[in-house]
C-alpha positions as CSV (number, residue, x, y, z in Angstrom):
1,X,0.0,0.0,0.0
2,X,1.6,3.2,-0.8
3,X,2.2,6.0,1.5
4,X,0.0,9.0,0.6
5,X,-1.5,9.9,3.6
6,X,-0.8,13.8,3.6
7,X,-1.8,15.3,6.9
8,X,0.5,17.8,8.8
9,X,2.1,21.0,7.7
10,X,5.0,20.9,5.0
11,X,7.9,21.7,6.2
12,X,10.2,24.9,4.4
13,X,13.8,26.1,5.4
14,X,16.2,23.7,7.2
15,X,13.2,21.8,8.8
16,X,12.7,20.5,5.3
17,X,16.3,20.3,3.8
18,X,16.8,18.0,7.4
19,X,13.8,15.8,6.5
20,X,14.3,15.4,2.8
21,X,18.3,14.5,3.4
22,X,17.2,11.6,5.7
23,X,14.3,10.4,3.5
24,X,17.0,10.3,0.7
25,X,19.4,8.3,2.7
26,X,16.3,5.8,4.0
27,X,15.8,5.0,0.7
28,X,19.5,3.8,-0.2
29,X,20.6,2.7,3.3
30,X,17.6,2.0,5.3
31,X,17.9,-1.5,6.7
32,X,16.2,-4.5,5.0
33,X,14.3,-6.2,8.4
34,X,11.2,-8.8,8.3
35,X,8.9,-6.1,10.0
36,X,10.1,-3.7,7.3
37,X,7.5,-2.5,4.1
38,X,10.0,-1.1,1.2
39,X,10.4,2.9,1.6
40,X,7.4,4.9,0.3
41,X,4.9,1.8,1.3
42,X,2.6,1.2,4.6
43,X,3.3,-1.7,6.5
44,X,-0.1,-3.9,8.1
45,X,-0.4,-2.6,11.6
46,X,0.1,-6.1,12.8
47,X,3.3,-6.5,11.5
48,X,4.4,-2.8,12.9
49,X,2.6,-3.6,16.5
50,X,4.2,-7.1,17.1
51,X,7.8,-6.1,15.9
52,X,7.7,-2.9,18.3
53,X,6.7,-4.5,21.2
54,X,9.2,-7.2,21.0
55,X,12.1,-4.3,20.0
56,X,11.4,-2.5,23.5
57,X,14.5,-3.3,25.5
58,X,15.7,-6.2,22.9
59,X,17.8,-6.1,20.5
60,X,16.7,-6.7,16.7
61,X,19.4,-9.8,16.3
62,X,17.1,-11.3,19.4
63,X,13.8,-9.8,17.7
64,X,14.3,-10.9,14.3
65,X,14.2,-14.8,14.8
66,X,11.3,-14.7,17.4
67,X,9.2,-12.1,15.2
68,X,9.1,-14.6,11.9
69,X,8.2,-17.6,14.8
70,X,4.9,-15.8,15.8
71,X,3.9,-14.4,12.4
72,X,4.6,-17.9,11.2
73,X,2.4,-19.5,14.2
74,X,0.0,-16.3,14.8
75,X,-0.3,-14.5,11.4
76,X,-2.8,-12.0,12.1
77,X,-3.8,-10.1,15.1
78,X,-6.8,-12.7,15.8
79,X,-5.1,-15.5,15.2
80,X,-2.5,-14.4,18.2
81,X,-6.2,-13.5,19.9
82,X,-7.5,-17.2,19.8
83,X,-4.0,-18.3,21.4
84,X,-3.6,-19.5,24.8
85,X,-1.6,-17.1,27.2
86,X,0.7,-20.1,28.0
87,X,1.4,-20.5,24.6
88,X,1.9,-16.8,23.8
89,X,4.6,-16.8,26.9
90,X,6.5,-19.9,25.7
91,X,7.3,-18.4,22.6
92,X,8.1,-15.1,24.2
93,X,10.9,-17.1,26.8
94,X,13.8,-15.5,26.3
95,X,12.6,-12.2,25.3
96,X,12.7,-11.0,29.2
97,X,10.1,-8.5,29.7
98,X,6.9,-10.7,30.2
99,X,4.6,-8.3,31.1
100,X,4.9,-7.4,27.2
101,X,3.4,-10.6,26.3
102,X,0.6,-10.4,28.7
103,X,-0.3,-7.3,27.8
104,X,0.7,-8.6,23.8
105,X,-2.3,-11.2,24.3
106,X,-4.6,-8.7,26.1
107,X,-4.2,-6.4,23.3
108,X,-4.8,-8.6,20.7
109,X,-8.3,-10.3,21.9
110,X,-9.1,-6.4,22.6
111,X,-8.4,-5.3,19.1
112,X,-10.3,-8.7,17.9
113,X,-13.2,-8.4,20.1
114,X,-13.7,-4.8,20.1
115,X,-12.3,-3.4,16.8
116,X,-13.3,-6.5,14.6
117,X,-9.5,-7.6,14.1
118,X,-8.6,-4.1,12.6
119,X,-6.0,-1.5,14.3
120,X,-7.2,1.6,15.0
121,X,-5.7,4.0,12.7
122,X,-4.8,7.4,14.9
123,X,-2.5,7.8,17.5
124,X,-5.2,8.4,20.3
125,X,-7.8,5.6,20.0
126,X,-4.6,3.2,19.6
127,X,-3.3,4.2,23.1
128,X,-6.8,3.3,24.5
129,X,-5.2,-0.1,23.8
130,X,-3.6,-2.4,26.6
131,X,0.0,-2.4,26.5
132,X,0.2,0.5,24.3
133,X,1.6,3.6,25.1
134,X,2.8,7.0,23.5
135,X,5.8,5.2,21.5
136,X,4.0,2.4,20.2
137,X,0.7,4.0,19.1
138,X,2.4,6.5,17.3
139,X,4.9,4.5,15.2
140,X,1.9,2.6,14.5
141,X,0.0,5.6,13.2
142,X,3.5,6.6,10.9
143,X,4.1,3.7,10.0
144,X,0.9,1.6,9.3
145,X,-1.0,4.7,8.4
146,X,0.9,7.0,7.4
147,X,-0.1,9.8,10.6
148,X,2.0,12.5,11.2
149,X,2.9,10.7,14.3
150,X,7.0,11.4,15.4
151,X,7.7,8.3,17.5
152,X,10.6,8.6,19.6
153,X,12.9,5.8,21.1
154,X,16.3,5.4,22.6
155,X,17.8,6.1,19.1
156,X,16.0,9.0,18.0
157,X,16.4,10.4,21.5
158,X,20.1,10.4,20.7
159,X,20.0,11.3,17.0
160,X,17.8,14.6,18.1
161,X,19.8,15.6,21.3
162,X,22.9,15.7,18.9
163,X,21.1,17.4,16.2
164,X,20.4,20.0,18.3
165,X,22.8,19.6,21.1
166,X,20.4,19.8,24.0
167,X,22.2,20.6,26.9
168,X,19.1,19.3,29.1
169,X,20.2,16.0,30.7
170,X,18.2,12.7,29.7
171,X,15.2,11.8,31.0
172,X,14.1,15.8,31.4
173,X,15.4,16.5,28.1
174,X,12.2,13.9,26.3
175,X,9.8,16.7,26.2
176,X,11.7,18.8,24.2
177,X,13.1,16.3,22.1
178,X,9.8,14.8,21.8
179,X,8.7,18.7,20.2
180,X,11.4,18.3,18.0
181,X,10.9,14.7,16.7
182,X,7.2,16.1,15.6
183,X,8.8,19.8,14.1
184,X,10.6,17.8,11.6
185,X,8.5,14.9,10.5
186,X,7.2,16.0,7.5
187,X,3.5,15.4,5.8
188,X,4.2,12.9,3.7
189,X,6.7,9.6,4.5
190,X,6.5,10.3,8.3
191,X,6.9,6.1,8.6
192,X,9.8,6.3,6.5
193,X,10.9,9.7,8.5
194,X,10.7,7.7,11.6
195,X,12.6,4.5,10.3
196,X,15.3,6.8,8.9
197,X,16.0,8.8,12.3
198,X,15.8,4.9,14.1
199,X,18.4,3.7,11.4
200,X,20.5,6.4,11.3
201,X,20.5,6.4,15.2
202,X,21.4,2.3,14.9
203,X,24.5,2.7,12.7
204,X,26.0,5.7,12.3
205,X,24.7,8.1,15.0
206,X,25.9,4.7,17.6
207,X,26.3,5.9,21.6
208,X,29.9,5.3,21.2
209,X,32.3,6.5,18.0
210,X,29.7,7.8,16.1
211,X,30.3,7.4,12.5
212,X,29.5,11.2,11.9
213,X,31.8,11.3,8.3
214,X,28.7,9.6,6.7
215,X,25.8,11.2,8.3
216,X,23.3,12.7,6.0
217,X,22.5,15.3,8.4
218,X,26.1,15.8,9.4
219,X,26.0,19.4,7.7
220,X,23.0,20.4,10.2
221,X,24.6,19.0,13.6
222,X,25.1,21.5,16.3
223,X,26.4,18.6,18.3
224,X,28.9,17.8,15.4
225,X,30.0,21.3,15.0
226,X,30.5,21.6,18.7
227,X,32.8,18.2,19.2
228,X,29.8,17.2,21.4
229,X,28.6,14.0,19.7
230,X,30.4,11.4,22.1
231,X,28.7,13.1,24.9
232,X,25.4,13.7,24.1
233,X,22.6,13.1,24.9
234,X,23.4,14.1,28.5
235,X,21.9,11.4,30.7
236,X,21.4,12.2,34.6
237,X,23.1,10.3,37.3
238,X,21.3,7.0,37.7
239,X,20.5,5.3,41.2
240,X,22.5,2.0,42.1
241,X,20.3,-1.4,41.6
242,X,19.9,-2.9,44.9
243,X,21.0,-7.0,44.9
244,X,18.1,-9.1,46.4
245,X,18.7,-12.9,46.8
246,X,16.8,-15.7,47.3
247,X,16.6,-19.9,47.4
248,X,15.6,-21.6,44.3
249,X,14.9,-25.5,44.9
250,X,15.3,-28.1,42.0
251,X,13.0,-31.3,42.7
252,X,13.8,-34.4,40.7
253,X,11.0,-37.1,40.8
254,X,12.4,-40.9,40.1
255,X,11.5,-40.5,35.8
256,X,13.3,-37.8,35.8
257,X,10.6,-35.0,36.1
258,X,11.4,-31.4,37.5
259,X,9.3,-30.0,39.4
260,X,8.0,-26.0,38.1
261,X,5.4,-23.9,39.4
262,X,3.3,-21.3,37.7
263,X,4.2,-17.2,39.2
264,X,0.9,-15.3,40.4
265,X,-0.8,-13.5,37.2
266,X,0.6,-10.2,38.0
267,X,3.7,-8.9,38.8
268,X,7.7,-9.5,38.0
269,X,7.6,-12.5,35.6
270,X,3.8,-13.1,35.9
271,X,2.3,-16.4,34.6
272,X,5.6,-18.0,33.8
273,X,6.7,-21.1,35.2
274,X,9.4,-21.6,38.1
275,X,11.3,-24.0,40.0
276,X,9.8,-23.3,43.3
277,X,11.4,-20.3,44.9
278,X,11.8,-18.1,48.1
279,X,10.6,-14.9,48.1
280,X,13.4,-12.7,46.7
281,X,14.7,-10.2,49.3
282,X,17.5,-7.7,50.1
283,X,18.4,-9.6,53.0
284,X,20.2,-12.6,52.5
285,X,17.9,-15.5,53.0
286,X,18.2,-17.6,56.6
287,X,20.3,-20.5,56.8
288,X,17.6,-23.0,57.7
289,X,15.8,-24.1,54.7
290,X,13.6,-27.3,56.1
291,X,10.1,-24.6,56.0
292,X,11.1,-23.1,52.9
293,X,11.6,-26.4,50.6
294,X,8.5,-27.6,48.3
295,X,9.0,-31.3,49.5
296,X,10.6,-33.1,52.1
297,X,14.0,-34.9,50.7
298,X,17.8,-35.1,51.5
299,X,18.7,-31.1,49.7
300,X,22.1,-30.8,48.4
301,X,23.1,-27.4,47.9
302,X,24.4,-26.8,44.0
303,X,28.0,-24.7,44.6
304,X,27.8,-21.5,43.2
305,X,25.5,-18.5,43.0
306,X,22.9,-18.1,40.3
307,X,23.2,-14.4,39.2
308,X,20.7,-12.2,37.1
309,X,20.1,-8.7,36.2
310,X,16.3,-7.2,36.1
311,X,16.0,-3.6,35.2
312,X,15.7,-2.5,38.8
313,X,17.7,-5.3,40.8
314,X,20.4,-7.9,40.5
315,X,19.8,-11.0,42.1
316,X,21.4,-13.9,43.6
317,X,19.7,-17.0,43.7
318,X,21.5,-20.1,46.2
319,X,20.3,-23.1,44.5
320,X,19.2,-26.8,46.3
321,X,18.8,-29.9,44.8
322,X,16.8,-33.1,45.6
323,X,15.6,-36.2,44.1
324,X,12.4,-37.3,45.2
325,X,10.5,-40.4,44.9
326,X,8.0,-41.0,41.8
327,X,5.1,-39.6,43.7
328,X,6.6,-37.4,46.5
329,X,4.1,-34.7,49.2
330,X,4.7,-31.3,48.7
331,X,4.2,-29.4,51.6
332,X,2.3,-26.1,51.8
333,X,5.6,-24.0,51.1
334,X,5.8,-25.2,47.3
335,X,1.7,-24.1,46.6
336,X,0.9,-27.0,45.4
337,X,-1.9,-25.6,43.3
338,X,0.4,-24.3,40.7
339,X,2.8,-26.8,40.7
340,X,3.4,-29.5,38.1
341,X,5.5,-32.2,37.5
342,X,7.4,-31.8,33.9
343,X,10.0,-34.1,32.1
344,X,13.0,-32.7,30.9
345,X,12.9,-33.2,27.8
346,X,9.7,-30.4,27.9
347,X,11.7,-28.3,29.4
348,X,12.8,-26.1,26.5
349,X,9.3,-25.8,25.4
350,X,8.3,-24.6,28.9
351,X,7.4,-20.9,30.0
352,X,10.6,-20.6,31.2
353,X,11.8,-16.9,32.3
354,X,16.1,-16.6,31.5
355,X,16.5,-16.8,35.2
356,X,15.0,-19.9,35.3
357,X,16.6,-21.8,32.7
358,X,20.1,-20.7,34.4
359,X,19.0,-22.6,37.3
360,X,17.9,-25.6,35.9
361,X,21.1,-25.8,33.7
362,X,23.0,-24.8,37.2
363,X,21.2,-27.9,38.9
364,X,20.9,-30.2,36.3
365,X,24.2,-29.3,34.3
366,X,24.3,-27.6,30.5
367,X,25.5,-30.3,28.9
368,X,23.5,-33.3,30.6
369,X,20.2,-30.9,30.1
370,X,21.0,-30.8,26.3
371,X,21.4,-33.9,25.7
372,X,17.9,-35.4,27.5
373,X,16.0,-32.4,25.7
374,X,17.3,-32.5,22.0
375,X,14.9,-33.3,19.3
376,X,12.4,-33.4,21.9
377,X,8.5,-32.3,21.3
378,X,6.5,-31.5,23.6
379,X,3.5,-28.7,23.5
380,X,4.2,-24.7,22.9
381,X,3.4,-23.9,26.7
382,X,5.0,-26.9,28.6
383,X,2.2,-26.4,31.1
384,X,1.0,-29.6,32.2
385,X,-2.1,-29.7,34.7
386,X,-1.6,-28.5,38.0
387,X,-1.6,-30.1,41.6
388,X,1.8,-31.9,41.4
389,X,1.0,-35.2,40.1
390,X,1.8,-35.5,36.2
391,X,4.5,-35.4,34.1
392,X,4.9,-34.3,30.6
């Protein structure tokens, strides 16, 4: 479908010279991704939604081979609607960032149920959507409609701040860089506007050793003309992320069976699976352990810390390990409820979080793990029935 959509002022003087430089460079240099329409065409809203909300806080080389998985299992938007949520987070495992795929599957059976599969196509009624917010609704309406919409991401941020080298430190400088974004877009192309300023942003104005000899818009950079582009943007000091720790046990029944447990709905990680956990706490965790394990059995503690970073902590998981007999009690510490019983070779096709497969590789070793799980099938969410008692 071809860009025409012509709303929004045309831009004159060096407003326009700025925009029709990076249009110009888009066209020969833009990059060639799966989520990508050529320059000058629309992209299906699906396409633009589902690639943005997997880019937020991934990279694209993580993206890129997760994107073509669900537009290969979930082509359209209610397709991924009629999807189970375990499903959805099993093939988001990995990704980090769950709450995205809750709030991914929300979205869709919204836009299904209440929009008759079709996107809204302006930038207000799509942030009436769950999950989206001022980013994602308006590179949707750019780029999937063709709005005079200025997204504005970490790259664009940077590209802007040089531009103009805005002295206001990062994250009080997004207003007025946010003001700028729209000043420039012009009327017509503002998806390919928007692409260009994310490209350019991705491999030539980089955070570090900016390649400014081959920026289009070199001859308009106050920041270039200053010797300022290895420092901007300005960023303000950032607080220290507290450590929390925790105890992570790793049950194995007599077949071989691990057992996982499903997180609360809501919250850090919610709905994915677990080996069954302690509460994760600044304080390091008490020595005892006998009220905190999910069964009763002869724990071995694995040596070693399991470490992870989240966006607002590092944590440090001690993990136990047990084998059980082949139809062990749990006690009231594991919540039974929402714990299963799951052979290892489902085990890669479970809801696992990243934290979680580090301590199942830490217990059960990388190599040994591998080798029970390859070529294995098993279904997309790994979720067996709850209540401890089957394994998959």
């Amino acid at each position: 479908m071809q860009d025409v959509h012509t709303r929004g002022a045309d831009l004159t003087g060096t407003d326009g010279r700025i925009a029709h430089a990076l249009l110009a460079w888009y066209r020969r240099e833009g990059r060639t991704l799966p989520w990508r329409a050529p320059p000058g065409n629309l992209q299906d809203p699906y396409k633009v939604w589902l690639s943005e909300i997997m880019l937020q806080q991934t990279t694209v080389k993580a993206v890129t081979p997760r994107y073509i998985d669900f537009l290969r299992r979930w082509p359209d938007v209610t397709a991924l609607a009629r999807a189970e949520l375990g499903d959805v987070l099993a093939a988001w495992a990995g990704l980090g960032y769950y709450a995205r795929a809750r709030n991914l599957h929300v979205c869709a059976r919204a836009v299904a149920e209440t929009h008759g599969g079709r996107f809204p196509d302006t930038e207000d009624a799509l942030r009436q959507l769950p999950g989206i917010g001022a980013y994602t609704s308006a590179a949707i309406a750019a780029i999937a409609f063709g709005r005079h919409a200025a997204p504005v991401d970490g790259n664009i941020e940077r590209v802007i701040a040089r531009l103009f080298a805005i002295e206001t430190p990062l994250p009080a400088a997004k207003p007025e860089i946010k003001a700028l974004a729209e000043r420039l877009t012009p009327a017509k192309h503002p998806g390919d506007f928007a692409q260009g300023l994310m490209d350019l942003g991705a491999s030539i104005c980089t955070p570090r050793r900016p390649a400014c000899g081959l920026c289009p818009l070199r001859s308009f950079c106050h920041g270039f003309v200053a010797g300022l582009t290895e420092q901007l943007p300005y960023k303000a000091a950032k607080a220290e992320r507290p450590t929390r720790r925790g105890m992570a046990f790793v049950a194995i029944r007599e077949d071989g069976a691990v057992l996982l447990r499903e997180r609360p709905p809501k919250g850090l990680l919610g709905g994915m699976q677990e080996v069954p956990s302690t509460p994760w706490v600044e304080t390091a965790p008490e020595h005892a352990i006998e009220k905190r394990t999910p069964l009763r059995a002869d724990w071995k503690r694995v040596p070693g810390l399991v470490t992870h970073t989240f966006t607002h902590f590092h944590l440090e998981l001690t993990v136990y390990r047990a084998e059980a007999g082949q139809d062990p009690e749990l006690t009231p510490a594991a919540d039974p409820e929402r714990c299963s019983w799951v052979g290892q070779r489902a085990l890669p096709g479970a809801a696992l979080p990243s934290v979680m497969r580090k301590v199942l590789a830490h217990a059960l070793g990388e190599g040994g793990l591998a080798s029970k799980t390859r070529g294995a099938r098993t279904s997309a969410s790994g979720v067996p029935r709850r209540g401890g008692r089957r394994s998959a």
